[in-house]
MDAnalysis code that builds the backbone (N, CA, C; Angstrom):
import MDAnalysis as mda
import numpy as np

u = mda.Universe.empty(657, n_residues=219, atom_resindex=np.repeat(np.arange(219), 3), trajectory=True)
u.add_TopologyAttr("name", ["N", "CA", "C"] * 219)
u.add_TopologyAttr("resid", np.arange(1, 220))
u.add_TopologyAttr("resname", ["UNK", "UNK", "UNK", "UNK", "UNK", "UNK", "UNK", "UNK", "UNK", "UNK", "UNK", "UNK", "UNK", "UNK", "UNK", "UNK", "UNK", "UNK", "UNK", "UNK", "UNK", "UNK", "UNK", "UNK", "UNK", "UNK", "UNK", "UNK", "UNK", "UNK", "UNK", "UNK", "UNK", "UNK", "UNK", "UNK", "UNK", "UNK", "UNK", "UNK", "UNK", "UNK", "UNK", "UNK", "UNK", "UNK", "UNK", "UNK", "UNK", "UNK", "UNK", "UNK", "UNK", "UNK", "UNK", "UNK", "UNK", "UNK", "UNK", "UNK", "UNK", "UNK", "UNK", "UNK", "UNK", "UNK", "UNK", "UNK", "UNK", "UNK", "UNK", "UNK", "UNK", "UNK", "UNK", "UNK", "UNK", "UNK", "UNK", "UNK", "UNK", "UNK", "UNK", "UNK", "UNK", "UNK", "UNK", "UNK", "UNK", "UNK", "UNK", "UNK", "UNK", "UNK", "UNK", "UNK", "UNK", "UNK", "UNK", "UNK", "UNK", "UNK", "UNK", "UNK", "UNK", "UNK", "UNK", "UNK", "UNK", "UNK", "UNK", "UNK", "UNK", "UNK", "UNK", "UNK", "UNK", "UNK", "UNK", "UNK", "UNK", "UNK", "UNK", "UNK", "UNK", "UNK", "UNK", "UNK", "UNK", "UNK", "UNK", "UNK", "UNK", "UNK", "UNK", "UNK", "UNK", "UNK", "UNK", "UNK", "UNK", "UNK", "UNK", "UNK", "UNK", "UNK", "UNK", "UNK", "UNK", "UNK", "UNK", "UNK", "UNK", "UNK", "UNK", "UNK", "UNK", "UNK", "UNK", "UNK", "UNK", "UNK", "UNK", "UNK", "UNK", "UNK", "UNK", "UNK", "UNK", "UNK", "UNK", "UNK", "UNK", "UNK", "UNK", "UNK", "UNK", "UNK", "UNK", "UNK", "UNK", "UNK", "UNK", "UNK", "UNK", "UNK", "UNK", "UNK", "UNK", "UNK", "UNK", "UNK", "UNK", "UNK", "UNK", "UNK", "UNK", "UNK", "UNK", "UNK", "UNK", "UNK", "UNK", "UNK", "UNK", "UNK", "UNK", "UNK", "UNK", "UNK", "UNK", "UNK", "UNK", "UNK", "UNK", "UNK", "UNK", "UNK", "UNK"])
u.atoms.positions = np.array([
    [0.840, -1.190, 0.000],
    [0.000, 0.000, 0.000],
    [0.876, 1.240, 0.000],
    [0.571, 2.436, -1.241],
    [1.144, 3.400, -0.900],
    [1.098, 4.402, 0.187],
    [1.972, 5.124, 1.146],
    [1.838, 5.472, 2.308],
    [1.485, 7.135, 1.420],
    [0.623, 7.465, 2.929],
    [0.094, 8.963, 2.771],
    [1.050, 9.583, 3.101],
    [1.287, 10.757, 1.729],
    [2.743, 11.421, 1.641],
    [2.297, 12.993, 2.597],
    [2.524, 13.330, 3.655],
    [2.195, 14.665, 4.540],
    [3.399, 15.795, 4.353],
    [2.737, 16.887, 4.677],
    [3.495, 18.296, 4.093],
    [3.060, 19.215, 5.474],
    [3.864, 19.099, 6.884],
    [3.968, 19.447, 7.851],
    [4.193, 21.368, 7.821],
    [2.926, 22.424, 8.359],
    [3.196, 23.682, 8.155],
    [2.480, 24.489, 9.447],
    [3.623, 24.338, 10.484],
    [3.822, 25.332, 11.663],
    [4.818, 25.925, 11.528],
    [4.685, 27.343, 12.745],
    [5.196, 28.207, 12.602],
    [6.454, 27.903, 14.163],
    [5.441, 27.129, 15.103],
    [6.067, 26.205, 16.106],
    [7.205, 24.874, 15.716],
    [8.373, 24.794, 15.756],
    [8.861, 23.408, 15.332],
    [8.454, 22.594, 16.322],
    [7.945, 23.046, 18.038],
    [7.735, 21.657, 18.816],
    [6.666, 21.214, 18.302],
    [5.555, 22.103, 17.387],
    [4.354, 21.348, 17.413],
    [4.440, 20.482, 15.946],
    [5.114, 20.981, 15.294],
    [5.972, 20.295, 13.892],
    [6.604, 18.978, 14.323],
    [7.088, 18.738, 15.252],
    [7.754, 17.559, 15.424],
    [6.626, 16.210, 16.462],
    [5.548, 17.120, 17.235],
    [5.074, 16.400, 17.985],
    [3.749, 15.631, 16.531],
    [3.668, 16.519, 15.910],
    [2.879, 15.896, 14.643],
    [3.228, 15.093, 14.083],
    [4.852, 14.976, 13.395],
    [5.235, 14.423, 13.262],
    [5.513, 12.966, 13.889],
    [5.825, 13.105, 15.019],
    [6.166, 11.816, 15.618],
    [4.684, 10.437, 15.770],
    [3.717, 11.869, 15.645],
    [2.075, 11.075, 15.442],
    [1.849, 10.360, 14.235],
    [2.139, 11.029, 13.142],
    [1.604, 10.592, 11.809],
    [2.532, 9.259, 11.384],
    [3.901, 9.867, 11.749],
    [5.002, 8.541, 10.995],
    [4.906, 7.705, 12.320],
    [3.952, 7.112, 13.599],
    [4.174, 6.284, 13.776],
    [2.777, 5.115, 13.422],
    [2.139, 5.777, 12.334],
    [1.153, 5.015, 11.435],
    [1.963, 4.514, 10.285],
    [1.885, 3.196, 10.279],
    [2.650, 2.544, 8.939],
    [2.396, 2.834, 8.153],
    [1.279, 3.852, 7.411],
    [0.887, 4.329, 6.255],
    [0.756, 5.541, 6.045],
    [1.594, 6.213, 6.686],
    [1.860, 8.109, 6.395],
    [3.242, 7.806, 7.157],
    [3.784, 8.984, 5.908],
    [5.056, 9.402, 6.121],
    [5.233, 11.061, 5.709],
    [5.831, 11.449, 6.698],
    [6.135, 13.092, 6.334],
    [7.025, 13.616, 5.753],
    [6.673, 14.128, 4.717],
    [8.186, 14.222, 3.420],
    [8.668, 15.876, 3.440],
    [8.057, 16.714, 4.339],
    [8.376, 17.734, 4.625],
    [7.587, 19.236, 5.481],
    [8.351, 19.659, 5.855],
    [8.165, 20.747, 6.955],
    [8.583, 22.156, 6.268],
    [7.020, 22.879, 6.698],
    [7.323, 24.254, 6.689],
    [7.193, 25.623, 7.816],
    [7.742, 26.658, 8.001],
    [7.373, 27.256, 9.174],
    [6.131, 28.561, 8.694],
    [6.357, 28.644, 7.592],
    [5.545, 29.578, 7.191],
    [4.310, 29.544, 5.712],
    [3.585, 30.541, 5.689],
    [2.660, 30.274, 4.233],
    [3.537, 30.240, 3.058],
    [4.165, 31.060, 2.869],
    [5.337, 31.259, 1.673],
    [6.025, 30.142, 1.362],
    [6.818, 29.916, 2.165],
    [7.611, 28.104, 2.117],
    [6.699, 26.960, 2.276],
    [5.542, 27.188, 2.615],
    [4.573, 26.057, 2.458],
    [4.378, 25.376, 0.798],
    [3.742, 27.140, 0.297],
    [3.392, 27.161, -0.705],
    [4.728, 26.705, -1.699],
    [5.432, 27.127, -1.772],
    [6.905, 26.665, -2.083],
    [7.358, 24.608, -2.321],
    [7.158, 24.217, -1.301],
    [6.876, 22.841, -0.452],
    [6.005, 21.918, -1.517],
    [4.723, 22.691, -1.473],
    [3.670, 21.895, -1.814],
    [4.305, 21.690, -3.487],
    [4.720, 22.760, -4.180],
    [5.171, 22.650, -5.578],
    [5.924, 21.771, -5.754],
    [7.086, 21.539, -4.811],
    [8.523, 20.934, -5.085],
    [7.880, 19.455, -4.586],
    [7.137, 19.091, -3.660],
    [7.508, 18.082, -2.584],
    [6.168, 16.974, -3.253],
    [5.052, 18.046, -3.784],
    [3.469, 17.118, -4.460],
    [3.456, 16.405, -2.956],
    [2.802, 16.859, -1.958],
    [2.198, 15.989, -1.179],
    [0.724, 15.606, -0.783],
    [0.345, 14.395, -0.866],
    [-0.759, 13.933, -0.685],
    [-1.480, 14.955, 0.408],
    [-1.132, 15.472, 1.219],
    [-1.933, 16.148, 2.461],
    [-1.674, 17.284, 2.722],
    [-1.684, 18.302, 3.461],
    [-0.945, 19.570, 3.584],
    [-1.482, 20.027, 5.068],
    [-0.904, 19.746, 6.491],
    [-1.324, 19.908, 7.927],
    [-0.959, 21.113, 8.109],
    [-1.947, 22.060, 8.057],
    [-1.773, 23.783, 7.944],
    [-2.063, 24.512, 8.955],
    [-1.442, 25.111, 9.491],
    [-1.733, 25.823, 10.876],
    [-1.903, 27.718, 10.182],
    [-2.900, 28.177, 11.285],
    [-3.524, 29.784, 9.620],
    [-2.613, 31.029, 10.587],
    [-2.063, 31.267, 11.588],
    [-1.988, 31.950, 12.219],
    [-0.103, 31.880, 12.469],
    [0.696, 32.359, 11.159],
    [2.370, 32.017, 11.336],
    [2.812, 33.840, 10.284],
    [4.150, 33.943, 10.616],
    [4.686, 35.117, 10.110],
    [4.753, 34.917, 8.431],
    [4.272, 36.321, 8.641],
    [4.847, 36.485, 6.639],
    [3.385, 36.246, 6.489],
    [3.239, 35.476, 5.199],
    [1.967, 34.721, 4.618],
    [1.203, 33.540, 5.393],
    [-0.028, 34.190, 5.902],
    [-0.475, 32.978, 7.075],
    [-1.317, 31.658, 6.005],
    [-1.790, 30.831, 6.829],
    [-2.040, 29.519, 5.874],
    [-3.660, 29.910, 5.336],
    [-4.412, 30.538, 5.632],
    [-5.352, 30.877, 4.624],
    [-4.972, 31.251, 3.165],
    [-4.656, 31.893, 3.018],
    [-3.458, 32.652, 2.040],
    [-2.455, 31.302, 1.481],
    [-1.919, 30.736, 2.376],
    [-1.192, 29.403, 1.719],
    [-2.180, 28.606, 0.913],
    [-3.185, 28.462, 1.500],
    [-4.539, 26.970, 1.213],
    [-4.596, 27.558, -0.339],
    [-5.149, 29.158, -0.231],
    [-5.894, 29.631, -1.459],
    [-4.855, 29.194, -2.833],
    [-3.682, 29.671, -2.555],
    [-2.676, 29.585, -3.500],
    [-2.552, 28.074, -3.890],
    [-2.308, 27.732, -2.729],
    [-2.091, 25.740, -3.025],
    [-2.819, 25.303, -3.632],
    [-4.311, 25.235, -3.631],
    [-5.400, 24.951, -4.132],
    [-5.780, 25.286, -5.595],
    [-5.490, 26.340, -5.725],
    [-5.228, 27.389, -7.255],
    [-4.433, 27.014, -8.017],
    [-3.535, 26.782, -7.559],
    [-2.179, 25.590, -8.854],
    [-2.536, 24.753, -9.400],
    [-2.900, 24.605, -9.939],
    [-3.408, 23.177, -10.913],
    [-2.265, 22.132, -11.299],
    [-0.706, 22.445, -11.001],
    [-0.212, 21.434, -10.669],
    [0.102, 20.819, -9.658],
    [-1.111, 21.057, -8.439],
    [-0.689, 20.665, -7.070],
    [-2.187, 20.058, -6.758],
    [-2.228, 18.718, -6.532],
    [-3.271, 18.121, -6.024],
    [-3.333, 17.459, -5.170],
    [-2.813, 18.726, -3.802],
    [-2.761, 18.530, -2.024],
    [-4.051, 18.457, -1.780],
    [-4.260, 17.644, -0.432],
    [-5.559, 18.181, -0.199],
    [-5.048, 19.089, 1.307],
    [-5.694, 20.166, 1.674],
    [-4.707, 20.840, 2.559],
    [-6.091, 20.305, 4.102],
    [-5.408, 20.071, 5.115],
    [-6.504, 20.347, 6.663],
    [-5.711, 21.113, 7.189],
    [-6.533, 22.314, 7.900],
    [-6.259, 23.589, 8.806],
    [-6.157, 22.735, 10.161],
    [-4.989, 23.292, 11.045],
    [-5.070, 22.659, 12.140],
    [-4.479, 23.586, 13.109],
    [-5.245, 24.213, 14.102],
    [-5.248, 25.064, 14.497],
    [-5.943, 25.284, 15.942],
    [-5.357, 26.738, 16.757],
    [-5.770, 26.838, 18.188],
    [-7.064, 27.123, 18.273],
    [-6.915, 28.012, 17.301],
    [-8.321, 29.370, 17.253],
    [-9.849, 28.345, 16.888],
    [-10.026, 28.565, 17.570],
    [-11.537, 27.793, 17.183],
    [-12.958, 29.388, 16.906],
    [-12.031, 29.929, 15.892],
    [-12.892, 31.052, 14.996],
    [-13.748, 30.815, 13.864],
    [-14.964, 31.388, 14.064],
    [-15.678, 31.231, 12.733],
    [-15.060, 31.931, 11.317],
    [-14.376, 33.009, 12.125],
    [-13.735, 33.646, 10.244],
    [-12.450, 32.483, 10.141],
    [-12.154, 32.007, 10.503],
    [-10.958, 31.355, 10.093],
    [-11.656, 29.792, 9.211],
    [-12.607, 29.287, 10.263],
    [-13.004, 28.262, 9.848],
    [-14.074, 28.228, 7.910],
    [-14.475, 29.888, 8.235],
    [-15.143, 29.885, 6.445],
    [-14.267, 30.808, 6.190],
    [-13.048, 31.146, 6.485],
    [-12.010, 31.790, 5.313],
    [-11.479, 30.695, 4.912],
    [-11.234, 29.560, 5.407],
    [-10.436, 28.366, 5.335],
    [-11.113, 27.587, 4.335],
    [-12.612, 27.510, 4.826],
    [-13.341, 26.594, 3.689],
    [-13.577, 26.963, 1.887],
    [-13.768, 28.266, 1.864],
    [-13.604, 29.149, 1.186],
    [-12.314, 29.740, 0.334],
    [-11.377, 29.228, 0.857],
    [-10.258, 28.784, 0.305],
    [-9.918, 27.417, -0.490],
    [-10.935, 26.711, 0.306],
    [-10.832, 25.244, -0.554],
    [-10.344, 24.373, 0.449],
    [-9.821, 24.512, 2.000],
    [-9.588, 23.684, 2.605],
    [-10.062, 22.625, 2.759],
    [-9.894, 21.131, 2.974],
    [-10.270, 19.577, 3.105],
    [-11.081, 19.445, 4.313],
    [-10.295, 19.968, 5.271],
    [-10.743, 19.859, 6.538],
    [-10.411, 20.883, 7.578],
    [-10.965, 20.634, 8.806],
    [-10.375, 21.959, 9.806],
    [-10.299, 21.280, 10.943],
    [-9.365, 21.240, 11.887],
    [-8.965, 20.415, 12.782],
    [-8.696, 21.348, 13.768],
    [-9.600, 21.064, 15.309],
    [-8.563, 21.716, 16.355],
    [-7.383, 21.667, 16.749],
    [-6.776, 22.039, 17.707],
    [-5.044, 21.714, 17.660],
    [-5.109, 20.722, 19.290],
    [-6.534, 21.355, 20.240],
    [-6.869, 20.352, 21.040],
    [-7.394, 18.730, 20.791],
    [-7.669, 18.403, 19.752],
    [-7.865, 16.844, 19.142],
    [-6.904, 16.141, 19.532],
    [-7.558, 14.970, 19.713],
    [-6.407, 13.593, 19.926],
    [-5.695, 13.577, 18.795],
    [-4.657, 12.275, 18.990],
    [-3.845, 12.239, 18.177],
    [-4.455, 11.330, 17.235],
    [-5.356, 10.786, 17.418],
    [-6.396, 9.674, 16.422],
    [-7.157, 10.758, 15.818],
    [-7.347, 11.851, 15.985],
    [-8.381, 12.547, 15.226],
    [-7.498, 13.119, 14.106],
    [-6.306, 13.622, 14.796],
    [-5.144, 14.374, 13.317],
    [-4.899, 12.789, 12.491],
    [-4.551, 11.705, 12.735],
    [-4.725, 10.801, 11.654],
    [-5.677, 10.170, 10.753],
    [-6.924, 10.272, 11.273],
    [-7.899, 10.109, 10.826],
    [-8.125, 11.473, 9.619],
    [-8.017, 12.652, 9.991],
    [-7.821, 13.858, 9.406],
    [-7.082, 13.858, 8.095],
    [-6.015, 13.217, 8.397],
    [-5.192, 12.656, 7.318],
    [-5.235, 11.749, 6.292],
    [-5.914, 10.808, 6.803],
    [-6.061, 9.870, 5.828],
    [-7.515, 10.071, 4.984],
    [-8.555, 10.557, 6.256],
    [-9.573, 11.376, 4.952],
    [-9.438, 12.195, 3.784],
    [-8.673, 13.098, 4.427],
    [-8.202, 14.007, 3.455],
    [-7.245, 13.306, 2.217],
    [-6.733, 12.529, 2.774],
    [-5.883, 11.524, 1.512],
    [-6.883, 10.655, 0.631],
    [-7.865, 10.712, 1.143],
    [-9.449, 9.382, 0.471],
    [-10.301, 10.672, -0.178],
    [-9.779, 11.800, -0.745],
    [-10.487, 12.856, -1.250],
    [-11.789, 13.208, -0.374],
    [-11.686, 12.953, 0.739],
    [-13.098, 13.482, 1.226],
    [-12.735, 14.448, 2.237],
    [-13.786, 15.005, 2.705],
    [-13.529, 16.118, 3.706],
    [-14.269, 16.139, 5.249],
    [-13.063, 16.924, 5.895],
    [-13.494, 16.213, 7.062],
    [-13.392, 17.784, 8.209],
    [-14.676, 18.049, 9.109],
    [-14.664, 18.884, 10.163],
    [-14.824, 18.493, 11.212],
    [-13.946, 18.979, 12.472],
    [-13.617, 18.883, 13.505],
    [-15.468, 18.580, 14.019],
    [-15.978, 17.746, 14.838],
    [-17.503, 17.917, 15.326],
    [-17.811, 19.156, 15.969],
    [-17.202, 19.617, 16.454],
    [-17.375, 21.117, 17.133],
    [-17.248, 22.041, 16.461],
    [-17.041, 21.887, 15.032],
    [-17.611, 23.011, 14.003],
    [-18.680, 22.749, 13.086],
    [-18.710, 21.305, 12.772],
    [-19.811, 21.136, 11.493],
    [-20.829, 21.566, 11.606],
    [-21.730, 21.944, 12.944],
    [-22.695, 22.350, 13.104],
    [-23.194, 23.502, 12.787],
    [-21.812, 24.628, 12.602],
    [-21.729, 26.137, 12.579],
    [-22.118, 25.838, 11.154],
    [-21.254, 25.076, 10.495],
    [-20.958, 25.386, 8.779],
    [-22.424, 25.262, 8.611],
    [-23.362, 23.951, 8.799],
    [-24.600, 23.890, 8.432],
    [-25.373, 25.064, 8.677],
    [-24.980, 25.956, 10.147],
    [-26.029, 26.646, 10.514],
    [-25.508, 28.182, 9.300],
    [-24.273, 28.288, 9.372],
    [-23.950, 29.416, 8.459],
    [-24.462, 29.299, 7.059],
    [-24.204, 28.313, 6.446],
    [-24.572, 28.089, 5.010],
    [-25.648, 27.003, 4.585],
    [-26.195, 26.547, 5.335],
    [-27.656, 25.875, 5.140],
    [-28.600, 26.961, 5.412],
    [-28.592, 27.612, 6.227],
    [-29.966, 28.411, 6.901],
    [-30.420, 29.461, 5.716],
    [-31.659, 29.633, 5.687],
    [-32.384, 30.841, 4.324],
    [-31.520, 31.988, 4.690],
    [-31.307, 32.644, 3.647],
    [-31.067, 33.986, 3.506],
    [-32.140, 35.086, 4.029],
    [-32.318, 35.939, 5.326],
    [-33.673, 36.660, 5.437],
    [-33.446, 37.940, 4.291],
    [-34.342, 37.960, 3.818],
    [-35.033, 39.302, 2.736],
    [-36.355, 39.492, 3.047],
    [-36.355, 40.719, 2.639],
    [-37.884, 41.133, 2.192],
    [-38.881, 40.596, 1.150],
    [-38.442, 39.748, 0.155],
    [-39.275, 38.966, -0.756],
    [-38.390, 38.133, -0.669],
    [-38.147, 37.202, 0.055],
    [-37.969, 35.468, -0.462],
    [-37.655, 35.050, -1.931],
    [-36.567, 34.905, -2.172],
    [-36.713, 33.770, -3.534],
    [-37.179, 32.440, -2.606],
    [-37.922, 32.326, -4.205],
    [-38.248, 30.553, -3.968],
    [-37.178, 29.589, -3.686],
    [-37.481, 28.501, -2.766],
    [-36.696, 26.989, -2.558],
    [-35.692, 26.772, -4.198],
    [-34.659, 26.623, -4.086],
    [-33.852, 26.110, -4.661],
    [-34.675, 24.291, -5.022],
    [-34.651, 24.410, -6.806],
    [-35.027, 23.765, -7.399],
    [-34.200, 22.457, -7.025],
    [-34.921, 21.258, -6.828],
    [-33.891, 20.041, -6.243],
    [-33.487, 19.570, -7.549],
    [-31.929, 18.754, -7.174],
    [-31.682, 18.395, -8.819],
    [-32.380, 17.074, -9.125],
    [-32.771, 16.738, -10.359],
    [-33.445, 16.238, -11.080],
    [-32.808, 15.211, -11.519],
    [-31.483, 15.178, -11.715],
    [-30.683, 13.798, -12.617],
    [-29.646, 12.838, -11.689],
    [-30.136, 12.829, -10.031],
    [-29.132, 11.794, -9.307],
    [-30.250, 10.835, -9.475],
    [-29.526, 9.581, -9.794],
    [-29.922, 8.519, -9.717],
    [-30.567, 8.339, -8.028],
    [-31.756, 7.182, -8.424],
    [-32.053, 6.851, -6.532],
    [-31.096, 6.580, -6.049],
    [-30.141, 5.760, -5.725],
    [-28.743, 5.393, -5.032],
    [-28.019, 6.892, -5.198],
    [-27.702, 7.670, -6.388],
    [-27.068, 8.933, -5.489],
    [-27.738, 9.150, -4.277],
    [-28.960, 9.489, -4.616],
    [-29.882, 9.997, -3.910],
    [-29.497, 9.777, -2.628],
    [-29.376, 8.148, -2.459],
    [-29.614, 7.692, -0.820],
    [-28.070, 7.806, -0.480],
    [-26.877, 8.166, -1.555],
    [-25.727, 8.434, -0.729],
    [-25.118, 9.593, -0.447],
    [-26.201, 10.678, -1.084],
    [-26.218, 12.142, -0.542],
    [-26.700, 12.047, 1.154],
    [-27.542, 11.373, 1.065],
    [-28.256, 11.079, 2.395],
    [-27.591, 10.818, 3.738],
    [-27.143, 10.320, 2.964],
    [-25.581, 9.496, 3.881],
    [-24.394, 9.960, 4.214],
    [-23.968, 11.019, 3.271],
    [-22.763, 11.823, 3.206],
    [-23.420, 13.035, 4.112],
    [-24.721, 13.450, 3.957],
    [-25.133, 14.103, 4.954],
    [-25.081, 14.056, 6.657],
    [-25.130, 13.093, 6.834],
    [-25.296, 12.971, 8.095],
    [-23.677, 12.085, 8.939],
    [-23.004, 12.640, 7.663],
    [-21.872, 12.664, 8.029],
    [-20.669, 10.904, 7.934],
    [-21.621, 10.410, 7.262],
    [-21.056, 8.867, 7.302],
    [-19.670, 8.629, 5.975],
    [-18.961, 7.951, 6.705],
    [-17.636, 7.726, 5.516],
    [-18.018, 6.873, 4.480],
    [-17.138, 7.014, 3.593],
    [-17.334, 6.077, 2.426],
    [-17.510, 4.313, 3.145],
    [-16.550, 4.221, 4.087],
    [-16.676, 2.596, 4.155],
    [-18.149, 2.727, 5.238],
    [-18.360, 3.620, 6.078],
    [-20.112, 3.210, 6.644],
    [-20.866, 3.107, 5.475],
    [-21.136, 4.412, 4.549],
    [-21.717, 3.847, 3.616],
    [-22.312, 2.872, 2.752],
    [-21.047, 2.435, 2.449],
    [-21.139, 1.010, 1.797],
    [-21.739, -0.014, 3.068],
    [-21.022, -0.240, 4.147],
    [-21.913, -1.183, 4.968],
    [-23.341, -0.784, 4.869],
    [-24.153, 0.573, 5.294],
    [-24.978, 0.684, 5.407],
    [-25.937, 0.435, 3.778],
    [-25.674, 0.261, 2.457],
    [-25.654, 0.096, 1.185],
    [-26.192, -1.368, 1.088],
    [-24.958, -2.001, 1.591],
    [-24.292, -3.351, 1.774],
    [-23.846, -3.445, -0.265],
    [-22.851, -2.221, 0.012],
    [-22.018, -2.442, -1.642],
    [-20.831, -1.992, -1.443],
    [-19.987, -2.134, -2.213],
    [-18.263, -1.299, -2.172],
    [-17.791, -0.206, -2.065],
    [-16.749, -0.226, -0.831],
    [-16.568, 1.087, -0.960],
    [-15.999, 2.027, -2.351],
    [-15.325, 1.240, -2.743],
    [-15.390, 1.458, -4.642],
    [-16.613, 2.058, -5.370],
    [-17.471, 1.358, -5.154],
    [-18.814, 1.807, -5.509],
    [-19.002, 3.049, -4.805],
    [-19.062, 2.970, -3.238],
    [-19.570, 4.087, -3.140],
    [-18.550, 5.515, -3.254],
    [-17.429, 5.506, -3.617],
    [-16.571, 6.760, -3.999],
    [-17.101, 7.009, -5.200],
    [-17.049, 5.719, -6.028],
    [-17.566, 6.358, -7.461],
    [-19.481, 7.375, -7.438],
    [-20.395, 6.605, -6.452],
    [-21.185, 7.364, -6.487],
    [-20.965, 9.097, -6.055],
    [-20.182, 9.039, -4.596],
    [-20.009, 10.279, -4.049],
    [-19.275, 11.413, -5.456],
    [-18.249, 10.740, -6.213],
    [-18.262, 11.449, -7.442],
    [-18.898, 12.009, -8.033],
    [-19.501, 11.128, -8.839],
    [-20.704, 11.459, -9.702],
    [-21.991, 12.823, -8.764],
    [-21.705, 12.200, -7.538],
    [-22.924, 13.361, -6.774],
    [-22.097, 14.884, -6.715],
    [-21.189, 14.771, -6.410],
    [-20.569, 15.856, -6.533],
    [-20.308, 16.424, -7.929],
    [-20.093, 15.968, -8.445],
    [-20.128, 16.393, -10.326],
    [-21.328, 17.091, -10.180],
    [-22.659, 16.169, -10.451],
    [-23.923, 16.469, -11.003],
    [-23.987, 17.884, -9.902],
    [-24.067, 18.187, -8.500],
    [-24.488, 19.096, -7.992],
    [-23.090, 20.523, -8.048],
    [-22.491, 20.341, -8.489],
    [-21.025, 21.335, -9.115],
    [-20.775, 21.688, -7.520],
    [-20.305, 20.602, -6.407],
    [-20.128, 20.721, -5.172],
    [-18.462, 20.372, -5.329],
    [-17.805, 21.151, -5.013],
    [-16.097, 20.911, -4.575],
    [-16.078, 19.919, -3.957],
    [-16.411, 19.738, -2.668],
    [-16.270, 18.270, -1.887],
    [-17.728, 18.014, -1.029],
    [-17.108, 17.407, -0.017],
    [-18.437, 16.661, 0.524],
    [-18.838, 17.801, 1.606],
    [-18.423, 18.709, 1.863],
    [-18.834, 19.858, 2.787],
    [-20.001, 20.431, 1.728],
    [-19.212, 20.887, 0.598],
    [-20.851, 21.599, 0.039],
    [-22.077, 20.356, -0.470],
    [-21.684, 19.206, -0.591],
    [-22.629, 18.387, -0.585],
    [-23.984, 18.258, 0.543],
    [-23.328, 18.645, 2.128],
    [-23.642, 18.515, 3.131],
    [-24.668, 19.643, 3.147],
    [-23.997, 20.717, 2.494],
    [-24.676, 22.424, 2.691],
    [-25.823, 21.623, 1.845],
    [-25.560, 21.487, 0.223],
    [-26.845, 21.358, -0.124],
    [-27.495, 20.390, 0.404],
    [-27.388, 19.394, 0.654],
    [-28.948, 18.185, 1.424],
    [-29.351, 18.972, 2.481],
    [-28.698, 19.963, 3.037],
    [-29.630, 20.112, 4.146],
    [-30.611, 21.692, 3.763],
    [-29.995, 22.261, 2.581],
    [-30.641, 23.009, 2.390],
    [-31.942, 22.416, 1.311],
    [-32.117, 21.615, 0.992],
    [-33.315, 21.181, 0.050],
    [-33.512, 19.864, 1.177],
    [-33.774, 19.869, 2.405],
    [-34.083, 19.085, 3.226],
    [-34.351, 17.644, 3.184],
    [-33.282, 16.854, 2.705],
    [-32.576, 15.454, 2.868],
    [-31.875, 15.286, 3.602],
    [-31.333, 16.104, 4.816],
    [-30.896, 15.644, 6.159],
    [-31.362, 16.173, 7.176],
])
């Protein structure tokens, strides 16, 4: 099995190394490099192509919001970046998403949650700390108040029933391999569906997937 290639970016080296010593003692991530800042991150991610990018937003020079956006924007770089961080801020957490970040991680999490973090983010899916997902839904699911209402957002029309029921699923927060148990089909299968759902609804990852089911009320 190929190991998940990580791209280590604090501004702290103790917290650079204590990450480190977490991730490489999973037989299947290895950390191929360290940065202290957004600039040399961004730098990193070009030279180094790493599967992951563990981003801390708050370092000198160019902070990692600013890193994510750029990283993300290269089209020869297909990191997936997670924010990992003290601040448990709402502007950080939708400047971050909004940048294109994978995931957003507290810096208080176990050390099973930053690997797990990792390897989602390495399985193209996206992943929020539980003590934020709730915000994101409530920020970007909830109606817009106006004075005349637009109408309900038209539901889409061309997911197959099985998308259907694995929007459902991705909603309420379940991984590709629950999925499939709960399916009782492959997790193969079900990445290829979560694809296709994300295609058909022009959703970046499974966060705006999440926004929309709950805004056309399927979760």
């Amino acid at each position: 099995m190929t190991a998940v290639r990580v791209l280590l970016v604090d501004d702290h080296a103790v917290m650079r190394a204590g990450f480190r010593m977490i991730l490489e003692a999973q037989g299947d991530i290895v950390v191929v490099g360290e940065a202290a800042d957004g600039e040399r991150a961004v730098a990193a991610a070009s030279t180094l192509r790493p599967d992951v990018i563990c981003m801390d937003v708050q370092m000198p020079g160019m902070d990692g919001i600013e890193a994510t956006r750029r990283i993300v924007a290269d089209p020869g770089v297909s990191s997936a970046v997670v924010i990992v961080t003290t601040f448990d801020r709402d502007d950080y957490l939708f400047q971050a998403l909004d940048a294109g970040a994978s995931g957003f991680l507290l810096k208080n999490a176990g050390p099973e949650d930053l690997v797990t973090a990792v390897r989602v983010a390495a399985a193209g899916d996206a992943l929020l700390a539980p003590e934020v997902t709730r915000r994101v839904i409530e920020r970007f699911a909830a109606p817009v108040p106006s004075a005349a209402p637009d109408p309900p957002a038209a539901p889409v029309v061309d997911l197959t029933e099985r998308e259907g029921e694995v929007l459902v699923l991705v909603a309420q927060a379940m991984s590709n391999a629950e999925i499939a148990r709960e399916l009782y089909i492959g997790e193969a299968t079900v990445k290829t569906h979560v694809s296709n759902v994300l295609q058909k609804l022009g959703a970046r990852d499974r966060v705006a997937a999440v926004v929309y089911a709950h805004r056309h009320g399927l979760a």
